[in-house]
C-alpha positions in Angstrom: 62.8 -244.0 -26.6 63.7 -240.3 -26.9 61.7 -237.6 -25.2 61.1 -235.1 -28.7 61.1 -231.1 -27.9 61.6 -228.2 -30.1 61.8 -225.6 -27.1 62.5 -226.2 -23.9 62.4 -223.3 -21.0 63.2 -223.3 -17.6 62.9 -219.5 -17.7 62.0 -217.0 -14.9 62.8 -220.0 -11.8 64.5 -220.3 -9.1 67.3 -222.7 -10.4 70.6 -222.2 -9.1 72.6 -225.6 -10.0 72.6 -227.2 -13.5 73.2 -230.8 -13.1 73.3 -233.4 -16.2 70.4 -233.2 -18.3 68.6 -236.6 -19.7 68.7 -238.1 -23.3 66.2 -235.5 -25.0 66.0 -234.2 -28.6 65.6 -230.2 -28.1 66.7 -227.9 -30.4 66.2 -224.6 -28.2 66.9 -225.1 -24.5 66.4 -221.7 -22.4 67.4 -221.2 -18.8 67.5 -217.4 -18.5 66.8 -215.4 -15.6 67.2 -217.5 -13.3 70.1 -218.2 -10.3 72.5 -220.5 -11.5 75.3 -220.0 -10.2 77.0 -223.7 -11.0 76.6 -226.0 -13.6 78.0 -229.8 -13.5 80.4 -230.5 -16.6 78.6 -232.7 -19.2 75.6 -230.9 -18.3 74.6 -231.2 -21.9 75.8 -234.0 -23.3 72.7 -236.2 -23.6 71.0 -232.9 -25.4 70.2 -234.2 -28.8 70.3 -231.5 -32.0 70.6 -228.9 -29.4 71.5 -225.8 -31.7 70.9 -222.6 -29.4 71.5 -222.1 -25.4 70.5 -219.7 -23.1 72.3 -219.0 -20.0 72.0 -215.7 -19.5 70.5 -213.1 -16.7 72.4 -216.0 -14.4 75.0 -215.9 -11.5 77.5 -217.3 -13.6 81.2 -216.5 -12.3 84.4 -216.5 -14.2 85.7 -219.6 -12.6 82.9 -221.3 -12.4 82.5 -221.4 -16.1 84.8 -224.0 -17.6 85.3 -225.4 -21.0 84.6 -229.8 -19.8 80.9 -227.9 -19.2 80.5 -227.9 -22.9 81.4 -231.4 -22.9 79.4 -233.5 -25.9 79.0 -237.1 -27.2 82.4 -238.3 -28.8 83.4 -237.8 -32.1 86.4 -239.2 -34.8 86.3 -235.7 -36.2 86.6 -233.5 -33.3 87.0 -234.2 -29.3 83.9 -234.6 -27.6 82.0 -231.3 -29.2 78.8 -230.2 -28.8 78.4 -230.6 -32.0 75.2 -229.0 -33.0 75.4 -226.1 -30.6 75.6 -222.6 -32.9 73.9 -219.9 -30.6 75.4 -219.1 -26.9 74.3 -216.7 -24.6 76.0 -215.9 -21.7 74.5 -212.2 -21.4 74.4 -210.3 -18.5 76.0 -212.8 -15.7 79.4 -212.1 -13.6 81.9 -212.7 -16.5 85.5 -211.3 -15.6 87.1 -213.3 -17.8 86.9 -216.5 -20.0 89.1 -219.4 -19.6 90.9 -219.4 -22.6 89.5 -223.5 -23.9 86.2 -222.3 -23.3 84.8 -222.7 -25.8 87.2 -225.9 -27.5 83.6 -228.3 -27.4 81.5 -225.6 -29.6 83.5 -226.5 -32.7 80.2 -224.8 -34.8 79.4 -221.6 -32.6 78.5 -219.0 -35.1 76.6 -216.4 -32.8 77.7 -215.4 -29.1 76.8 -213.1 -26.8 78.4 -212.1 -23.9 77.0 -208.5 -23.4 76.8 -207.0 -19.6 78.6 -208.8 -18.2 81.6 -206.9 -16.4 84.5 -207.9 -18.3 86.4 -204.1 -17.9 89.4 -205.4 -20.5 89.5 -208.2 -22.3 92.8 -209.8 -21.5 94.8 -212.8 -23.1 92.3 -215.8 -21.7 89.4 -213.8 -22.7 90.7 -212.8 -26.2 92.2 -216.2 -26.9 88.8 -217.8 -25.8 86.9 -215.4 -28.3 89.7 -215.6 -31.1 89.1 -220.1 -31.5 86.0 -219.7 -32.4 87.2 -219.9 -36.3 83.2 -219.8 -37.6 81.9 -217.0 -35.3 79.5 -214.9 -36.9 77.9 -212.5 -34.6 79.6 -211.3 -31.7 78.0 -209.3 -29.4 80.0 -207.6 -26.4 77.8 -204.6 -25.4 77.6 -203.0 -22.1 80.6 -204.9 -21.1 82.6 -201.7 -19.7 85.4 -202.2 -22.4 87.4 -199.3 -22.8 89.9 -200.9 -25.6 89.7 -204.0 -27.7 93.4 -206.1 -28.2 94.8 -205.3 -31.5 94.7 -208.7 -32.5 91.2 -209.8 -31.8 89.5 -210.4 -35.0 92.7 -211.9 -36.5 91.2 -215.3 -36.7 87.3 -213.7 -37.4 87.1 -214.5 -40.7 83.6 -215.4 -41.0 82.5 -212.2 -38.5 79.8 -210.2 -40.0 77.9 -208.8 -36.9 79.3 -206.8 -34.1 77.5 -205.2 -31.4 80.0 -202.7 -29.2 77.2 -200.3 -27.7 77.6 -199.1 -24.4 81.0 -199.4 -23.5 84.0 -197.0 -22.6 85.8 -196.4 -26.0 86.7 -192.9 -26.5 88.5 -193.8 -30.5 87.3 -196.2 -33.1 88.9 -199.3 -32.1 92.3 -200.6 -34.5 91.3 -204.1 -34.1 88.5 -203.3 -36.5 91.0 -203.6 -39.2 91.1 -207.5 -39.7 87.3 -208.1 -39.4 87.0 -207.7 -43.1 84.0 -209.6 -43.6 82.0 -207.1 -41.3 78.9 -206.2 -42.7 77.3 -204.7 -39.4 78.7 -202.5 -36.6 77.0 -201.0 -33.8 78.9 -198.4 -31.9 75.8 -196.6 -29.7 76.7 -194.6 -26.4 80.4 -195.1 -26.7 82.4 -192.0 -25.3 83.9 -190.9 -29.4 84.4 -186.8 -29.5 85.8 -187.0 -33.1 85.8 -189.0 -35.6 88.1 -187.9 -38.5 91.0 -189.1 -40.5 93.0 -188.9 -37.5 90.3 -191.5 -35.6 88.9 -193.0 -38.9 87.0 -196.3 -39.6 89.8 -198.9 -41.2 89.0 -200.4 -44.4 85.7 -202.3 -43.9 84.7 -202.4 -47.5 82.2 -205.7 -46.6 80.8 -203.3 -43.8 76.8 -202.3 -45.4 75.2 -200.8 -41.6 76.7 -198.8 -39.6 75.1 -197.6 -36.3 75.9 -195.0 -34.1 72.9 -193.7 -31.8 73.3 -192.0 -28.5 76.7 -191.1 -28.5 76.6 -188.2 -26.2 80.6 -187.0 -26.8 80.3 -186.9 -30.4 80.8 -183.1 -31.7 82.1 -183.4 -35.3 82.4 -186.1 -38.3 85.1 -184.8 -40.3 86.8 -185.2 -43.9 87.7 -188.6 -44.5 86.3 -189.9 -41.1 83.9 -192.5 -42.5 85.3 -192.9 -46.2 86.9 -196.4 -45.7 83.7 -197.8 -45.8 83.3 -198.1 -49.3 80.5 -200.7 -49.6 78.3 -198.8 -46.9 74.4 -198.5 -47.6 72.5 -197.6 -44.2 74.0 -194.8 -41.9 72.2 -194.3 -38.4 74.1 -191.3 -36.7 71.2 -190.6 -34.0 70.7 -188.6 -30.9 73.8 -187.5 -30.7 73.0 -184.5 -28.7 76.9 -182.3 -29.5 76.7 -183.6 -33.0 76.8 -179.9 -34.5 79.1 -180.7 -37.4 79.4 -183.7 -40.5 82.1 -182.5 -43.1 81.3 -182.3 -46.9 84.0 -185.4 -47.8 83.4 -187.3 -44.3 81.6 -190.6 -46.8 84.2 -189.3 -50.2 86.7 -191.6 -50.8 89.6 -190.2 -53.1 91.3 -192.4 -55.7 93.5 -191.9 -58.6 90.0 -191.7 -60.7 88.4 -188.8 -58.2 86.7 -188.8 -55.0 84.1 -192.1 -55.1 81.5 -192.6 -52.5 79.6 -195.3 -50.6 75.8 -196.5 -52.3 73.8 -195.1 -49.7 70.9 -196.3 -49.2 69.5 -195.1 -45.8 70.8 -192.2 -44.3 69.4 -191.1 -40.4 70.2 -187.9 -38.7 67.9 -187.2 -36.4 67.5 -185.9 -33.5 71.1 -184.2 -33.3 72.1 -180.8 -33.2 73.0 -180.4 -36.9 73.6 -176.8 -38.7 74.1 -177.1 -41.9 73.5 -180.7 -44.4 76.4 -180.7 -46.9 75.8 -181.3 -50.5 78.7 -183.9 -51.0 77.4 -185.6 -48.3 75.8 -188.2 -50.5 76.9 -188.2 -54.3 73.1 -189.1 -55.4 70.2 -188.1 -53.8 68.1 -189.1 -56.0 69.6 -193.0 -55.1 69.0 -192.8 -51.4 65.6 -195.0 -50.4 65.2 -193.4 -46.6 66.3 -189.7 -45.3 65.4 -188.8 -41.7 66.6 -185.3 -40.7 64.0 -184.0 -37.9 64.5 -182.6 -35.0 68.3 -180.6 -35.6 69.3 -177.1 -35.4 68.8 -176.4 -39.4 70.0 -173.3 -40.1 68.0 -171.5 -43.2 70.6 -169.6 -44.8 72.6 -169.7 -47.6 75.1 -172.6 -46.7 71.4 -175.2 -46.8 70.5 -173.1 -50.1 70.8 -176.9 -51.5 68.8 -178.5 -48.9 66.2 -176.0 -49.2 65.6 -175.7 -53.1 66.6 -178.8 -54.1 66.9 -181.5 -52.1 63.2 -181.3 -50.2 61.3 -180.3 -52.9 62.5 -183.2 -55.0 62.7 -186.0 -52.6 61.6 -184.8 -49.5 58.0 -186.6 -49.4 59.5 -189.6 -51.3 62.3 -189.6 -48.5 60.8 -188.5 -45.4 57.0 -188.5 -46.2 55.1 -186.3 -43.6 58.1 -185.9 -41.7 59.6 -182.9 -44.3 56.8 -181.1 -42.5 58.8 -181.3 -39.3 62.2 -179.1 -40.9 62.3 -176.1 -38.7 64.3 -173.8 -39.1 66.7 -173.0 -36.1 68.3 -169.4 -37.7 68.6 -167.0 -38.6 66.3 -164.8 -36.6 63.8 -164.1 -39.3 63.3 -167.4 -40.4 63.3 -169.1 -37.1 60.0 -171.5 -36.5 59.7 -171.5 -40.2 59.2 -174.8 -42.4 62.2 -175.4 -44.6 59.9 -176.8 -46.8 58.3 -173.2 -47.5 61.2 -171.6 -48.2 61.6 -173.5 -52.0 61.5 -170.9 -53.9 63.6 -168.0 -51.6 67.3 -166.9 -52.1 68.3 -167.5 -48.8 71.1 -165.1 -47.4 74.7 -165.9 -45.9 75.7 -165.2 -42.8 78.9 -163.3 -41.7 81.6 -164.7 -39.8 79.7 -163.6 -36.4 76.2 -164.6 -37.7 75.2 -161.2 -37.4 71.9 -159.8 -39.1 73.3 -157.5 -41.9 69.8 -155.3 -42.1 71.2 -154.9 -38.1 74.3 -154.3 -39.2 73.2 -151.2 -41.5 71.2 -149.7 -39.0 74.0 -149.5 -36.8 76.4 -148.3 -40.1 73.8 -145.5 -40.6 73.9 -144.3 -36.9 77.8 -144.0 -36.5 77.6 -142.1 -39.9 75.0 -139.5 -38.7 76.9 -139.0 -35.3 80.4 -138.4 -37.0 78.4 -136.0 -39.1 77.2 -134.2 -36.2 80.5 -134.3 -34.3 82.1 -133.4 -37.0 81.0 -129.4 -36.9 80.6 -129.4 -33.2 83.9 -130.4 -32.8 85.4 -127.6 -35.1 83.2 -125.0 -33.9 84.4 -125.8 -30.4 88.1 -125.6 -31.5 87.0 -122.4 -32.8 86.1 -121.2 -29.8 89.2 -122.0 -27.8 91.2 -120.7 -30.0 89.6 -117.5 -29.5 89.9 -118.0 -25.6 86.4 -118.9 -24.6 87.6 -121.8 -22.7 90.4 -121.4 -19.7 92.3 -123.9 -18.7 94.1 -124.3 -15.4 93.7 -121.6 -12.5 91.8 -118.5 -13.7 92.1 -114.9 -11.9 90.8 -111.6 -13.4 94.2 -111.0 -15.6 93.1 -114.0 -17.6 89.7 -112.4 -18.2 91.6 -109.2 -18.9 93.9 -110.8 -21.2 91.1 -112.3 -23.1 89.1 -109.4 -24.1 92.2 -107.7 -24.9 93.2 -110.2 -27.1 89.7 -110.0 -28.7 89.9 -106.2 -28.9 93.1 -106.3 -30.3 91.6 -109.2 -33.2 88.6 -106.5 -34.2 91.1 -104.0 -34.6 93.3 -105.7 -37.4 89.8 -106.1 -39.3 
């Protein structure tokens, strides 16, 4: 008779050696957070309907983890699997590496995580191991110090549609990207990017609907062309990206023989950055979007957010944002700073000059040099007067020179 169990969980022991478990139906069997540190192969081949596993916030090692582990009942359609198995988590244990059969038992695997663990690079055992799972979909690899991904990684993902990268080294949007086609959500938080522009663009991930980036603390600018292979994108978090000072008009637009196209936004977040300026062609309809977060930026109430300011807020701004609209501040220029964008509807708000400088300034300071070269002007002449009559010696001076000057002066009143 079979011992019947949705969930079982060994969770939060003191387990450090996983020897082979007994005939039991269990769909769910959790071992985190304990100390394993070896686990007998076959382990799990008496596990009936067991669909998810959870090994992580172990002591697992690299060589320690081979594929004969996996090990399930025998089958005519596929050598020994475990058949049933589709969730693995291997999170946060002492992963260098994967032998590259690892996985050749887990013929339905369709999530995996392997996040924190410190892989560094993911070289050919690892990659291989990763690339035959052929149903995979939803790797997550976060926090695993990666500073590259192989080109070829997701060359046999064709069912991948979640990826989790946050957390790790990459300083440019990784190339591999561009065969996981089916993507339809990518998180990229606290990765080192500066720049991303069509020089360091997203491939064509037309499948791709959410992308996340929050945290990224190198990020400065999003530039033209930067996110506008994403065609089919409809939720955009770009968060707390504290050097974030710049996002390009065309960085969504997507130009084609027809015009520039962009994605159907949906949900747009850019909070908590240090924006300027909101550009108009950000978003081709404002009126489609469903969610707009924009507190908590460096708005800058002049005449290059005239848009944002007459027209976007008062039209969507509470449907949008609800209270939250009342949290627009305005950064600059000086006489608007601490001021609600919100009350500043119905005002023509003025440009700036290259500098930033305050033009009423800027005329005080016109007006001052204008009344000095006034006065200097006559000073000036008047004293040029004078030393042209001799009232001012230069060089050594004795009394011939004083003579020579009043006789000079006599002589002048004589020819009158």
């Amino acid at each position: 008779m079979n011992v019947t169990a949705r969930v079982v969980s060994f969770e939060h022991n003191s387990l450090v050696h996983v020897t082979p478990f007994p005939r039991i139906v269990v769909e769910k069997l959790i071992l985190r957070r304990n100390r394993i540190a070896r686990i007998d192969y076959h382990a799990f081949k008496e596990l009936v309907n067991l669909t998810e596993l959870d090994l992580s916030h172990n002591q697992l090692t690299s060589m320690q983890l081979q594929p004969h582990i996996f090990e399930g009942k025998f089958s005519p359609e596929a050598y020994e699997p475990l058949s049933n198995l589709q969730i693995l988590n291997l999170a946060n244990n002492d992963l260098h590496w994967l032998h590259q059969s690892l996985f050749e038992h887990l013929v339905s695997l369709t999530v995996l995580n392997l996040s924190g663990n410190p892989f560094g690079v993911f070289e050919y055992r690892t990659s291989i191991a990763i690339s035959s799972l052929s149903y995979l979909e939803d790797l997550d690899i976060s926090y695993c110090k990666l500073k590259e991904l192989p080109n070829s990684q997701f060359h046999n993902s064709k069912h991948l549609k979640k990826l989790n990268l946050t957390g790790n080294l990459l300083t440019v949007v990784p190339k591999a990207l561009e065969e996981a086609g089916s993507l339809e959500y990518l998180r990229l938080d606290a990765n080192p990017i500066r720049v991303i522009d069509r020089l360091n663009a997203f491939p064509n991930l037309s499948n791709l609907r959410e992308l996340r980036m929050h945290g990224m603390s190198n990020l400065t600018a999003i530039g033209n062309s930067g996110l506008s292979a994403l065609t089919g994108l409809e939720i955009l978090h770009v968060q707390n990206c504290e050097k974030l000072g710049k996002i390009d008009e065309y960085a969504l637009a997507h130009k084609t023989s027809e015009g520039m196209i962009w994605p159907p936004l949906k949900k747009l977040n850019l909070a908590s950055n240090a924006l300027r300026y909101l550009p108009m062609l950000l978003v081709s309809r404002w009126d489609k979007l469903e969610e707009l977060r924009l507190t908590n930026n460096q708005w800058s109430c002049d005449c290059g957010n005239q848009y944002l300011v007459r027209n976007i807020l008062p039209k969507f701004g509470k449907t949008l944002m609800g209270d939250e609209v009342d949290n627009l501040t305005c950064s600059a220029p000086p006489e608007h700073e601490g001021k609600k964008l919100a009350d500043l509807a119905d005002r023509h708000l003025r440009c700036l000059d290259l500098y930033n400088a305050r033009p009423e300034k800027d005329a005080a300071i016109l007006v001052g040099v204008l009344i000095g070269l006034l006065v200097a002007i006559p000073i000036g002449m008047a004293l040029f007067v004078f030393w042209r009559r001799g009232f001012f010696f230069c060089g050594s001076q004795g009394p011939a020179t004083f003579s020579r000057a009043f006789y000079k002066r006599a002589s002048n009143d004589d020819d009158i």
